[in-house]
FINU-741398 format. One line per 5 residues: number of its first residue (from 1); their letters; for each residue x, y, z of C-alpha. Coordinates in Angstrom, 1 decimal. Layout:
<sites>
NUM> A> X Y Z  ...
</sites>
This chain:
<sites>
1> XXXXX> 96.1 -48.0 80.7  95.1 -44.2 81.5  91.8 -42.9 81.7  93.1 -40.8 78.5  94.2 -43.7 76.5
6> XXXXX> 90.6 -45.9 77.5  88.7 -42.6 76.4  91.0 -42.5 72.9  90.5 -46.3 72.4  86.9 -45.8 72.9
11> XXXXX> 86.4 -42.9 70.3  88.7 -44.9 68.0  86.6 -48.0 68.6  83.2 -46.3 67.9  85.0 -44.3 65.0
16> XXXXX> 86.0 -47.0 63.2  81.8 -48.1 63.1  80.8 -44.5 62.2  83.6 -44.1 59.8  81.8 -47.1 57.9
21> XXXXX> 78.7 -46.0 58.1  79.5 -42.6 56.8  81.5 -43.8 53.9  78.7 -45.7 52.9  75.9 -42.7 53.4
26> XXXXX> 78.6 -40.5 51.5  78.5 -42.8 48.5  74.9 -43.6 49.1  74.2 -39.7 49.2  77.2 -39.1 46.0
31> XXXXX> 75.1 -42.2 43.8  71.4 -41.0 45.0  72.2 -37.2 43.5  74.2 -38.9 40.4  71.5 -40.8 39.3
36> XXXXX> 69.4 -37.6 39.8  70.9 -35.0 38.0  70.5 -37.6 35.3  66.7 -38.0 35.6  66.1 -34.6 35.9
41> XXXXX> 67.2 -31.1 34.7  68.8 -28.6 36.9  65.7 -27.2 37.5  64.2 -30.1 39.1  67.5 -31.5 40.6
46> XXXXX> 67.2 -27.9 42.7  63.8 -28.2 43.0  64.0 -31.7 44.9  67.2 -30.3 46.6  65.1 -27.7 48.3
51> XXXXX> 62.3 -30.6 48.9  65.3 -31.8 51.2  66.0 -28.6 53.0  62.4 -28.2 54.0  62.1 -31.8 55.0
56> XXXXX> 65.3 -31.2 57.3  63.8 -28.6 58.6  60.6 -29.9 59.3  62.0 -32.8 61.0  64.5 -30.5 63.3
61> XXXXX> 61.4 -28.6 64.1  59.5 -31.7 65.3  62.1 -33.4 67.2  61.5 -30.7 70.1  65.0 -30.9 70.7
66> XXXXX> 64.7 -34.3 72.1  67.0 -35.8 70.0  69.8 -34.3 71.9  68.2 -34.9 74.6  67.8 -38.0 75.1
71> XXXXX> 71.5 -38.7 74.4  72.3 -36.7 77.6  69.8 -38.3 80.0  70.4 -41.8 78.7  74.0 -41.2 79.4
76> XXXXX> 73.3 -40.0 82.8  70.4 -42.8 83.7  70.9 -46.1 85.2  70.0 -48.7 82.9  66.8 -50.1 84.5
81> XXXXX> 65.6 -46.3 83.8  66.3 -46.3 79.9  62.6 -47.5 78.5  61.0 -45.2 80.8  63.3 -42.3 79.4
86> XXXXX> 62.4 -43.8 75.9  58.8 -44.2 75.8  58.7 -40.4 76.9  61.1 -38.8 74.3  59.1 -41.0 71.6
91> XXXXX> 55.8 -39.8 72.7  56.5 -36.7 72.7  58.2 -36.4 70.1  56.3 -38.7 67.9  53.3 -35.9 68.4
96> XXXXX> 55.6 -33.3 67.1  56.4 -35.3 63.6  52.4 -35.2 63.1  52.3 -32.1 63.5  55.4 -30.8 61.4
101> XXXXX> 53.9 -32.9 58.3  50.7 -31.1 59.2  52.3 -27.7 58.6  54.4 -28.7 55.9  51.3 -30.2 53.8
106> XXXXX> 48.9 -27.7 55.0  48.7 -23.7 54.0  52.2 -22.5 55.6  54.0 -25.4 53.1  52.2 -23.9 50.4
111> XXXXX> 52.9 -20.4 51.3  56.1 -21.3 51.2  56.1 -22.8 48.2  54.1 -20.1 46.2  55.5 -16.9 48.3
116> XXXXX> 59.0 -18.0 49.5  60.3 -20.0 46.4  57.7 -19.3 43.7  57.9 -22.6 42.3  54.3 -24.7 41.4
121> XXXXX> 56.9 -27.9 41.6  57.9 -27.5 45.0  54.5 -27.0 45.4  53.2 -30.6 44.0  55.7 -32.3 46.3
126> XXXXX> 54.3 -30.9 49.3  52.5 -34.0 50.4  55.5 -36.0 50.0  57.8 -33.5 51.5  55.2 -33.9 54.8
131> XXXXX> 55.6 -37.4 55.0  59.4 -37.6 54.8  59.6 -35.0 57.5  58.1 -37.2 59.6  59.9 -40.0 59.0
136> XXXXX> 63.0 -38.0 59.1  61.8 -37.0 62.5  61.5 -40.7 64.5  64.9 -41.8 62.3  66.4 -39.1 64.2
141> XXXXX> 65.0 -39.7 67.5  65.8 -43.6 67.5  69.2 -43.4 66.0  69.9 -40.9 68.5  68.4 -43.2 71.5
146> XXXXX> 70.8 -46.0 70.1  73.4 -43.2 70.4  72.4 -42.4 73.8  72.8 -46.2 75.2  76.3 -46.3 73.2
151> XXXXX> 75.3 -48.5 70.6  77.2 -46.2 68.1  77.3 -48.8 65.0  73.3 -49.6 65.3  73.0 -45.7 65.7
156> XXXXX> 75.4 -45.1 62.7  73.7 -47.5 60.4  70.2 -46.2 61.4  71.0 -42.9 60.7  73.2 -42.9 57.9
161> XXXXX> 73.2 -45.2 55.1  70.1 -47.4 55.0  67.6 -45.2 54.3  69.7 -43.3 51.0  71.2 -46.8 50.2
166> XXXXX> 68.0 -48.1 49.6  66.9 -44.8 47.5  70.2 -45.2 45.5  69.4 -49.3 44.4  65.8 -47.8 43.5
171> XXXXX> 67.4 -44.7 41.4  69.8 -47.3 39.7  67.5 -49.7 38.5  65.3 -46.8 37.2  68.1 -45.5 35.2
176> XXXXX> 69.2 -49.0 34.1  65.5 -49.4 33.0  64.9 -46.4 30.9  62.6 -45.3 33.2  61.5 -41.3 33.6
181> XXXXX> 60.5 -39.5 37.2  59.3 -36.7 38.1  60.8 -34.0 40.7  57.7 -35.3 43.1  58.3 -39.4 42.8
186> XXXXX> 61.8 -38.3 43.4  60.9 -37.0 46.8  58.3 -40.0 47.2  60.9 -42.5 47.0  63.2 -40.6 49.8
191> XXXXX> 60.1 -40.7 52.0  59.4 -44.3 51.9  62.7 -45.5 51.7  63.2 -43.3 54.8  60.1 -45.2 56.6
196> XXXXX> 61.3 -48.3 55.7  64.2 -48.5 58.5  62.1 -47.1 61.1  60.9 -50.8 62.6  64.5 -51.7 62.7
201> XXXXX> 65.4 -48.8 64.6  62.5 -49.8 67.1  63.6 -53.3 67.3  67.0 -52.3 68.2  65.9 -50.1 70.5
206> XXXXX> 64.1 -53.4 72.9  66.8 -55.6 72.1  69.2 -53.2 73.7  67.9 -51.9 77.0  66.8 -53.0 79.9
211> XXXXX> 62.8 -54.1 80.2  63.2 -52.7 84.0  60.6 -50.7 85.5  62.9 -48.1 87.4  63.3 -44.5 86.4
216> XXXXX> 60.2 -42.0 86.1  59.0 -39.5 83.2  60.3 -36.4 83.5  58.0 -33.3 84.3  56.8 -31.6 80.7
221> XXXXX> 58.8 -28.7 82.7  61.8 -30.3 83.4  62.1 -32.0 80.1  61.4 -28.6 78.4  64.0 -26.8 80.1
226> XXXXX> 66.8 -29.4 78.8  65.3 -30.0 75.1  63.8 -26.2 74.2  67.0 -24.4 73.9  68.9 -27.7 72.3
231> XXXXX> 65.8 -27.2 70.0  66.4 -23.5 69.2  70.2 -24.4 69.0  69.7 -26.9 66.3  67.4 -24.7 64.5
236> XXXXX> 70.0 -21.8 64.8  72.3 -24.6 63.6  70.2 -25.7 60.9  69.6 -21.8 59.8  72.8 -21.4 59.7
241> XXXXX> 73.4 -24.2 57.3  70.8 -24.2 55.6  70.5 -20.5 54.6  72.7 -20.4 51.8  70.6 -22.7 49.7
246> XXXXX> 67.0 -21.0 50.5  68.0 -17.7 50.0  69.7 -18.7 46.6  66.2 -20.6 46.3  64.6 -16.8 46.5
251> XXXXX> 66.5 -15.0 44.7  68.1 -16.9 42.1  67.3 -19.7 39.4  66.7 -23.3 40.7  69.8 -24.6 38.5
256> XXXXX> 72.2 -22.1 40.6  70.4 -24.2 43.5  71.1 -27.4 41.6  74.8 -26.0 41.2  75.2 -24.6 45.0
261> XXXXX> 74.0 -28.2 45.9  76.3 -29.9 44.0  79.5 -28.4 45.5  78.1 -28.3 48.6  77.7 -32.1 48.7
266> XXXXX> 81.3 -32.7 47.5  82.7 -30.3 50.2  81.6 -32.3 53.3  84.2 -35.0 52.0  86.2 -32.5 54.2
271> XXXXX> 83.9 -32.1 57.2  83.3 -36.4 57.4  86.3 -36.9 59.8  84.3 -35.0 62.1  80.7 -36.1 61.4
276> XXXXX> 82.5 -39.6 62.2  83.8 -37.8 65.4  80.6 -36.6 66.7  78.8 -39.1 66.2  80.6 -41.3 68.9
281> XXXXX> 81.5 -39.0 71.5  78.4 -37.0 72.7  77.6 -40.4 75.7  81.0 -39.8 76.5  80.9 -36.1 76.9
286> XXXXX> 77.6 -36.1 79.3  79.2 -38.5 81.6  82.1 -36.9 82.6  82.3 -35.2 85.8  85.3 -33.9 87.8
291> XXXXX> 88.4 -32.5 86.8  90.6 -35.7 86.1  87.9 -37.0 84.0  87.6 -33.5 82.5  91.2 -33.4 81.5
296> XXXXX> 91.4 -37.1 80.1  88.6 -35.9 77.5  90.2 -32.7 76.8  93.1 -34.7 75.9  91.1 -37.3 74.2
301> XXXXX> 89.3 -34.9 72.6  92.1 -33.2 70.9  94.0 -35.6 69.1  91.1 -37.2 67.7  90.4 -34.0 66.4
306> XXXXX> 93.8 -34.2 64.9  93.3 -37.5 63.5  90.7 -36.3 62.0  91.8 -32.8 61.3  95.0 -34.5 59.0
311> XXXXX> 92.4 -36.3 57.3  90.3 -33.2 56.2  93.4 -31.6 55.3  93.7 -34.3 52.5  90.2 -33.9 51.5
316> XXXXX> 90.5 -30.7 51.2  93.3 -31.0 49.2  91.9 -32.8 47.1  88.8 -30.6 46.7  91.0 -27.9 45.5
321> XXXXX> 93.5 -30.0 42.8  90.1 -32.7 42.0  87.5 -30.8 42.5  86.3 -29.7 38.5  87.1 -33.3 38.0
326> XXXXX> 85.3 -34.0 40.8  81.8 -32.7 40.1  82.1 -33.0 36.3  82.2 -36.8 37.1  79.7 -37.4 39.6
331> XXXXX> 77.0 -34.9 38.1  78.0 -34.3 34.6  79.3 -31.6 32.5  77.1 -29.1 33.4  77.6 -29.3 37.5
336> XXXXX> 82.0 -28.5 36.7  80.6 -25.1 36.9  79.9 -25.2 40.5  84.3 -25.8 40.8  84.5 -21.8 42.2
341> XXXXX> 81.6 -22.2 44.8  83.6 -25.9 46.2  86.7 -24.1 47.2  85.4 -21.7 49.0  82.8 -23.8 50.9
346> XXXXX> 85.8 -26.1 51.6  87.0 -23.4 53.5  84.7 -23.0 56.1  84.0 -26.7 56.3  87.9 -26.8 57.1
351> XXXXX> 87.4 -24.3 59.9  84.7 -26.6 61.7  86.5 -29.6 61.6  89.5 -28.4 63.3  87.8 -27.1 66.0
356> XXXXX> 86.3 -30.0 66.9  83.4 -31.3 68.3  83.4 -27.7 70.6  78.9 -27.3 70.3  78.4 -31.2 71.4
361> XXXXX> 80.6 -30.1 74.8  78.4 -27.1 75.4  75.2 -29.5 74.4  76.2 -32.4 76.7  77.6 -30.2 79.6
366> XXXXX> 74.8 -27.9 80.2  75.8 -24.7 78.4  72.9 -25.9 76.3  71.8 -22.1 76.6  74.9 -20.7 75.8
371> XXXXX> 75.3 -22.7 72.5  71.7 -21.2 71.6  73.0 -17.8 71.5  75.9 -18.6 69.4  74.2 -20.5 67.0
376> XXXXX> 71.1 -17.7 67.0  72.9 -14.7 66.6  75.6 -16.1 64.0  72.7 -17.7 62.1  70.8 -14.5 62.2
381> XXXXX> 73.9 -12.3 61.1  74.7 -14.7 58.0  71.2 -14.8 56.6  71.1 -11.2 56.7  74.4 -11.2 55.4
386> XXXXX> 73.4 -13.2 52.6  70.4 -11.4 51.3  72.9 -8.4 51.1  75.1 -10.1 48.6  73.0 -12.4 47.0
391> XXXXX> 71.9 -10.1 44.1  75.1 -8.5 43.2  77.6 -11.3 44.3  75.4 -14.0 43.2  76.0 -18.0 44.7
396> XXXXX> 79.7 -17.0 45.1  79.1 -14.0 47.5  76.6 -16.6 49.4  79.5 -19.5 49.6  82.3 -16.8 50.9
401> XXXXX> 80.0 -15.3 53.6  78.6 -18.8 55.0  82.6 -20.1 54.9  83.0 -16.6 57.4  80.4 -17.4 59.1
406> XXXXX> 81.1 -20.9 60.1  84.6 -20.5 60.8  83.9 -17.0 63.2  80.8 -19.3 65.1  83.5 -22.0 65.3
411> XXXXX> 86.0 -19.9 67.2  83.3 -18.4 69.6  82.2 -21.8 70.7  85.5 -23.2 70.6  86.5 -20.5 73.8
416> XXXXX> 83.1 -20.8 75.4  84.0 -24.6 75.4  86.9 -23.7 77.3  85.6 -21.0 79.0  82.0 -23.2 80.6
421> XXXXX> 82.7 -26.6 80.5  87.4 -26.4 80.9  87.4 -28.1 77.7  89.7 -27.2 74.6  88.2 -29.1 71.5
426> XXXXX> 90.3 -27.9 68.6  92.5 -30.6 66.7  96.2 -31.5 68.0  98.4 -31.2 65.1  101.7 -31.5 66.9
431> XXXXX> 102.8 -35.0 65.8  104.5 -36.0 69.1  101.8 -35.3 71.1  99.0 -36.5 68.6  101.1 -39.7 68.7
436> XX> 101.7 -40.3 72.0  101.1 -42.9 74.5
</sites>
């Protein structure tokens, strides 16, 4: 078999795990905010939705970039070098997780609360929010290790579903039981439930590499250089994802958060072929070397972008002909509303999935810098973008600049892709070729 067809049978392989696992985070994520917008009003619903954002942030913040990280060097390590590598990422990046739950419990979460979103609900979820920031934080760095070692279903599972399947079977058996929450036991319950699967991950983690001694710790120099701008990348990344729903958050009533939230949750239906993409192919991508290897992943590459890419074509499909039904269904009457704000984030997440997984190549092949800049400037642009239209365009003029926005940062990492590492990413839609040998 070509080096082309083991590299497509691999991603397929490792697809066919992720694809599991994100089906069942999907639903997980689909039943947790069901059974939410039904034990809280809008108000609360985007309350706890920005409870989320912050947490997500937080946890980005904390990981110190090491998340990608360590995927690259365990790809490139011998085996007998893995713990080493591990106890080092863990370390340090267990000491950044204290002190993101520090910040977000301390004065600067409450600023934010009080000055940024001017909501005293926010505000008595802050302790919570801390604590699943941190837990967010080591999920992320020990899925990703298990990533790194190309154990992509333990890595998948980890990372995905457990954690929100769990919250889900605790939300259901409070609504079956008549029970009422609050926004802040809400945001309790995705912090425990979250710290619940971190021993598993850990376990996995020994099972599955080597207890060797070889391999050395990095110096703090050396290991910054690699994970600081994958750190500002993903919190360009983040920004850039993110924005939409805190600067609706401050300028707008927390049930057009509820609402942006809503379709926003429903439009990644069409972006999962490619979250199931990137999360097996980033080991892969950091240990090719050489031109032939080069142009068996560039081929690889592209038609599972355009398996996937057909896929999201459906979705989105479906988003546009389903998707009043859609949200009226899954959140209730209220949330068919949002139907406007779906298309047009469908859009954009269109745009990213056929361009394929172009910002893990840059990541994984040292253009970790170059990425940053992307990410930072197009972040940067769309926020300010956003508070431009915000007031007289309202949620809709927020959706139709971030669609812009992710499909113009899309494009420019797609040809840097090219242009750094001699990889195209973006999907193969010519049939023949998609189905060849």
């Amino acid at each position: 078999m070509s080096s082309e067809g083991k590299l497509l049978r691999a991603f397929l392989s490792g697809s066919a795990w992720a694809a599991l696992t994100k089906v069942l985070a999907i639903a997980a994520a689909f039943a947790v905010n069901a059974a939410l917008t039904r034990l809280l009003d809008p108000a609360g619903f985007g309350t706890y939705l920005l409870a989320s954002s912050i947490a997500t942030v937080a946890s980005v913040m904390a990981c110190l970039g090491l998340n990608n990280a360590v995927v690259r060097l365990l790809g490139q390590a011998p085996p007998e070098a893995a713990r080493a590598t591990l106890r080092q990422v863990l370390m340090v990046g267990g000491l950044g997780a204290v002190l993101a739950a520090l910040l977000v419990a301390g004065p600067l979460g409450e600023a934010l609360a009080l000055q940024v979103f001017r909501s005293e609900l926010l505000l008595a979820c802050l302790g919570w929010v801390a604590l699943w920031a941190l837990a967010l934080t080591l999920q992320s760095l020990l899925s990703e290790s298990l990533r790194g070692i190309k154990r992509i279903a333990a890595a998948a599972f980890l990372g995905g579903p457990l954690a929100a399947l769990g919250l889900a079977l605790v939300l259901a058996v409070t609504l079956a039981l008549g029970l009422e929450i609050t926004t802040a036991t809400a945001v309790a319950l995705a912090a425990v439930c979250t710290l619940l699967v971190l021993p598993l991950g850990s376990v996995l983690l020994l099972r599955h590499t080597s207890p060797g001694t070889g391999g050395r710790w990095l110096p703090l120099a050396e290991l910054g250089g690699l994970a600081l701008p994958m750190l500002m990348t993903n919190l360009s990344y983040l920004l850039l994802n993110q924005a939409d729903l805190w600067v609706l958050g401050m300028f707008l009533a927390k049930q057009e958060v509820a609402l942006y939230g809503a379709a926003l949750q429903v439009a990644a239906l069409v972006s999962f072929p490619l979250f199931v993409l990137n999360a097996v192919v980033p080991p892969y991508i950091a240990e090719s070397s050489g031109p032939d290897s080069r142009s068996a992943l560039q081929a690889s590459l592209r038609r599972a972008t355009g398996l996937a890419g057909y896929a999201g074509l459906l979705a989105f499909a479906g988003c546009l002909l389903l998707g009043d039904w859609l949200l009226a269904l899954i959140y209730g009457e209220f949330y068919r509303e949002a139907y406007g704000l779906l298309a047009v984030i469908a859009v954009g997440r269109l745009a990213n999935l056929l361009a394929g997984p172009c910002g893990l190549v840059l990541l994984m092949t040292g253009s970790q810098w170059t990425m940053l800049w992307i990410t930072a400037i197009s972040g940067l642009l769309t926020v300010a973008a956003m508070a431009v239209v915000v007031r007289p365009f309202g949620a809709f003029g927020v959706a139709l600049v971030a669609a812009i926005a992710m499909a113009l940062q899309n494009v420019a990492m797609l040809i840097f892709s090219r242009r750094n590492a001699g990889l195209w990413t973006h999907a193969q839609l010519n049939p023949r070729a998609l189905l060849g040998s």
